[in-house]
C-alpha positions as CSV (number, residue, x, y, z in Angstrom):
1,X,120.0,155.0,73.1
2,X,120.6,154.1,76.8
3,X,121.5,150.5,75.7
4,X,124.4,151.7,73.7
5,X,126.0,153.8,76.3
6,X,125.3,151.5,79.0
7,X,127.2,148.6,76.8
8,X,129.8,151.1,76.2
9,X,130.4,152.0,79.5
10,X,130.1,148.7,80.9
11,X,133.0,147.3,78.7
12,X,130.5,145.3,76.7
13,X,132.4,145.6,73.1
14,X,130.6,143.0,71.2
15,X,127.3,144.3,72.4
16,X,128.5,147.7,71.9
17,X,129.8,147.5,68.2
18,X,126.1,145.1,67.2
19,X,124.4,147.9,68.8
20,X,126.1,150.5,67.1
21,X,126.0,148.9,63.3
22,X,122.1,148.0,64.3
23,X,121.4,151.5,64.6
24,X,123.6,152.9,61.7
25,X,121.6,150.2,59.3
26,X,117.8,151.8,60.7
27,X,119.4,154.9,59.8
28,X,119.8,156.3,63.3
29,X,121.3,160.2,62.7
30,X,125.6,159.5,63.1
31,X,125.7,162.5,65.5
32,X,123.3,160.8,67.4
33,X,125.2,157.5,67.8
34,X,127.9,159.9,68.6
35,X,126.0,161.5,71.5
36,X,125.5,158.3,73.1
37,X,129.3,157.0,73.1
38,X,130.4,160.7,74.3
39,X,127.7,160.1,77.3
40,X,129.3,156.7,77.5
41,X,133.0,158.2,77.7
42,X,131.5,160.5,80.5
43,X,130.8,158.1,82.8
44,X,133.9,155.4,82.0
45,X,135.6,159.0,82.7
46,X,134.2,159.5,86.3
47,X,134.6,155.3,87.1
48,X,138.0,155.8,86.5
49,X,138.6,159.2,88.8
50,X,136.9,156.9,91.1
51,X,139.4,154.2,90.5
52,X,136.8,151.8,89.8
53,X,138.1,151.4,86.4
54,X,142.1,151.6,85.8
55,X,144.0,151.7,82.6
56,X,143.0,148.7,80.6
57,X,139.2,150.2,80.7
58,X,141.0,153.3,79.6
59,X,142.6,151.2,76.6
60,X,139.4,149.4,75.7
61,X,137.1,152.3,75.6
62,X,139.3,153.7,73.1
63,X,139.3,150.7,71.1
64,X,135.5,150.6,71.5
65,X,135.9,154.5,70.4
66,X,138.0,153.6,67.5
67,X,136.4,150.8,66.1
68,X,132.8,152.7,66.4
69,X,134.2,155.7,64.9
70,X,135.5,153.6,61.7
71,X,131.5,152.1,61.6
72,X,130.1,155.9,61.7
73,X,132.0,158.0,59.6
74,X,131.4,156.5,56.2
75,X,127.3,157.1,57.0
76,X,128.4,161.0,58.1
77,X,130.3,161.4,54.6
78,X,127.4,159.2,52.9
79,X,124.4,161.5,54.3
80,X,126.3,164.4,52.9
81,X,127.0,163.5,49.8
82,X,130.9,161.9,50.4
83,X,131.8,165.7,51.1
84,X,133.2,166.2,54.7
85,X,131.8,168.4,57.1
86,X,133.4,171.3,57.5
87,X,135.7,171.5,60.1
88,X,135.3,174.0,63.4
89,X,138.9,174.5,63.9
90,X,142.5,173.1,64.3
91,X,144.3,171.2,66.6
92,X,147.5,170.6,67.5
93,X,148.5,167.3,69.2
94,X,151.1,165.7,70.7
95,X,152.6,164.4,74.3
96,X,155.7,166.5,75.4
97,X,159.5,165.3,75.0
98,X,160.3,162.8,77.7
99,X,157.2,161.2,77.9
100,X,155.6,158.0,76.1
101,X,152.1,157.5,77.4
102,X,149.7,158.2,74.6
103,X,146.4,156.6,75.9
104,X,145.3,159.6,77.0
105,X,146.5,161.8,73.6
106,X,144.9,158.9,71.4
107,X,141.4,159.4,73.0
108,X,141.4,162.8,72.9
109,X,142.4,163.0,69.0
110,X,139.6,160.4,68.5
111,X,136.9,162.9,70.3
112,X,138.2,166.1,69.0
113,X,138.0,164.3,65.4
114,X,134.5,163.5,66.1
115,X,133.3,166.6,67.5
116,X,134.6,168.7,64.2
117,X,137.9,169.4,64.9
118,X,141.2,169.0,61.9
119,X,143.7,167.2,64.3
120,X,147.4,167.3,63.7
121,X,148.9,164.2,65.8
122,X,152.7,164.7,66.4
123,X,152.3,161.5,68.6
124,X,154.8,161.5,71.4
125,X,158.3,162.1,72.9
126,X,158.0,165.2,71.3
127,X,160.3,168.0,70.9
128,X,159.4,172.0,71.4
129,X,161.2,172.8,68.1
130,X,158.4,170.2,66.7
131,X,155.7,172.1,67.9
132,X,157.2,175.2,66.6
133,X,157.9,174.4,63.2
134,X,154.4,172.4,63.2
135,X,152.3,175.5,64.5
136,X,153.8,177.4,61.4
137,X,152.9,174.9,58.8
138,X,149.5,173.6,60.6
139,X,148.5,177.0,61.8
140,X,146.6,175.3,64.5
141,X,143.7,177.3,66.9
142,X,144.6,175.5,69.9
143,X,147.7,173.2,70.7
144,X,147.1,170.3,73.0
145,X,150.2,169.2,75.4
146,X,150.0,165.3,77.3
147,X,152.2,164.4,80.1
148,X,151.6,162.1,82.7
149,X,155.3,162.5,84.2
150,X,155.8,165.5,86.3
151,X,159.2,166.4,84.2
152,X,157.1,167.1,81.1
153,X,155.8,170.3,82.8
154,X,159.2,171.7,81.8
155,X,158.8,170.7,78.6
156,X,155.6,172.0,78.3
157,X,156.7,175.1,79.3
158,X,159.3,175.4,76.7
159,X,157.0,174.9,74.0
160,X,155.0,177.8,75.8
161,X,157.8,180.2,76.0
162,X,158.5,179.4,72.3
163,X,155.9,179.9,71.5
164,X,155.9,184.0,73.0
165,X,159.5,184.3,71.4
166,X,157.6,183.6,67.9
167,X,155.5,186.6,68.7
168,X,152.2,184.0,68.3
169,X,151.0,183.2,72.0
170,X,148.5,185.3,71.8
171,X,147.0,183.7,68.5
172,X,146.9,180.3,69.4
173,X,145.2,179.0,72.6
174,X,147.3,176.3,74.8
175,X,145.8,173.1,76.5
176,X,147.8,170.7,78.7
177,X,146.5,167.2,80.0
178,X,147.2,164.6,81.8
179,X,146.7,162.8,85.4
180,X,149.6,165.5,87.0
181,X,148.1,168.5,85.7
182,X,146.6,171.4,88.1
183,X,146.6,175.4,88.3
184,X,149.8,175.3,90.2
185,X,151.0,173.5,86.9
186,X,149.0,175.3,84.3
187,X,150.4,178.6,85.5
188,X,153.8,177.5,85.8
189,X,153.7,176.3,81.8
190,X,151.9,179.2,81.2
191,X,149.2,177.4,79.4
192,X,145.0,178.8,78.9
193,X,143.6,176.1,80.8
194,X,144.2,172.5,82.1
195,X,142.6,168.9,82.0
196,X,142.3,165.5,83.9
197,X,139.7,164.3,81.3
198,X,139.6,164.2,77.7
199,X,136.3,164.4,77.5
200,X,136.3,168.1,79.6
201,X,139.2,169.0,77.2
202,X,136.9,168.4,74.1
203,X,134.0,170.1,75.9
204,X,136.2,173.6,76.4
205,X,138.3,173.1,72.8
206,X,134.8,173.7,71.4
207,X,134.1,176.7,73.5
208,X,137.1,178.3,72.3
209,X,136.5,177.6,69.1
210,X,132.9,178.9,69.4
């Protein structure tokens, strides 16, 4: 399905969404279609840590995502009888008080939704005591932090050291994205890991969960 994630990657939307409801009507397995726009992400991924592509591609890709994802999921629930799959874990999401970007957090709920995952989206600006009343209602396995802005590390962190107060750290597993993000960073928060790429954070949600 090289066309697909070549149009996908290439920014080709109308060619991407015909060549996406061509393949759902010959009956082309939805994971399958799947595959090819997380290949597709991948490499719109690397263009843009290669600043060949910027935000906007960042924007449209997720509209491509959305749009795609809205085509495929009525075949997944069809080919199993309008039950839903069961779900490999929960997730937590949301970008930290003080920041607004959610370009990043929106693409990662839409990949984490597709690979199995029951998301929670808190959206963003939001606060720790937020996260903390949502982890004991959601009971999520991992929580999910965004923050493009340096000064959301300490609000990250506050949800982190909360989150030990509460006696549950060691229960849930912490993830924190976004373009600022490093070990110096991940360490500081106190967080289990850290991510530049939403399709890596997927790709290691899953492992945990596995």
């Amino acid at each position: 399905m090289q066309d697909l994630v070549k149009a996908v990657a290439d920014m080709m939307e109308d060619e991407a969404m015909a060549l996406t409801k061509k393949y759902v009507e010959q009956g082309v397995p939805p994971l399958q279609i799947i595959d090819a726009y997380k290949e597709a992400l991948g490499i719109i991924g690397k263009r843009f840590e290669q600043c060949t592509y910027f935000v906007p591609e960042l924007i449209l890709a997720g509209e491509m995502m959305k749009t795609a994802s809205e085509i495929i999921k009525p075949v997944m629930k069809g080919s199993q009888g309008d039950v839903e799959a069961p779900r490999i874990g929960r997730f937590l999401l949301g970008t930290v008080a003080g920041d607004i970007h959610d370009i990043g957090k929106d693409m990662v709920h839409m990949l984490m939704d597709i690979n199995g995952f029951e998301v929670k989206d808190l959206g963003v600006d939001v606060p720790a005591q937020r996260f903390w009343d949502e982890y004991k209602d959601f009971q999520p396995d991992i929580i999910g932090m965004s923050g493009l802005l340096t000064l959301a590390f300490e609000s990250m962190k506050e949800v982190a050291d909360g989150l030990k107060e509460m006696g549950v750290r060691d229960k849930v597993k912490v993830i924190i994205g976004g373009g600022q993000m490093d070990e110096h960073a991940c360490k500081y928060i106190g967080a289990d890991a850290f991510v530049t790429d939403a399709v890596a954070g997927v790709n290691l949600c899953k492992k945990w969960v596995s």
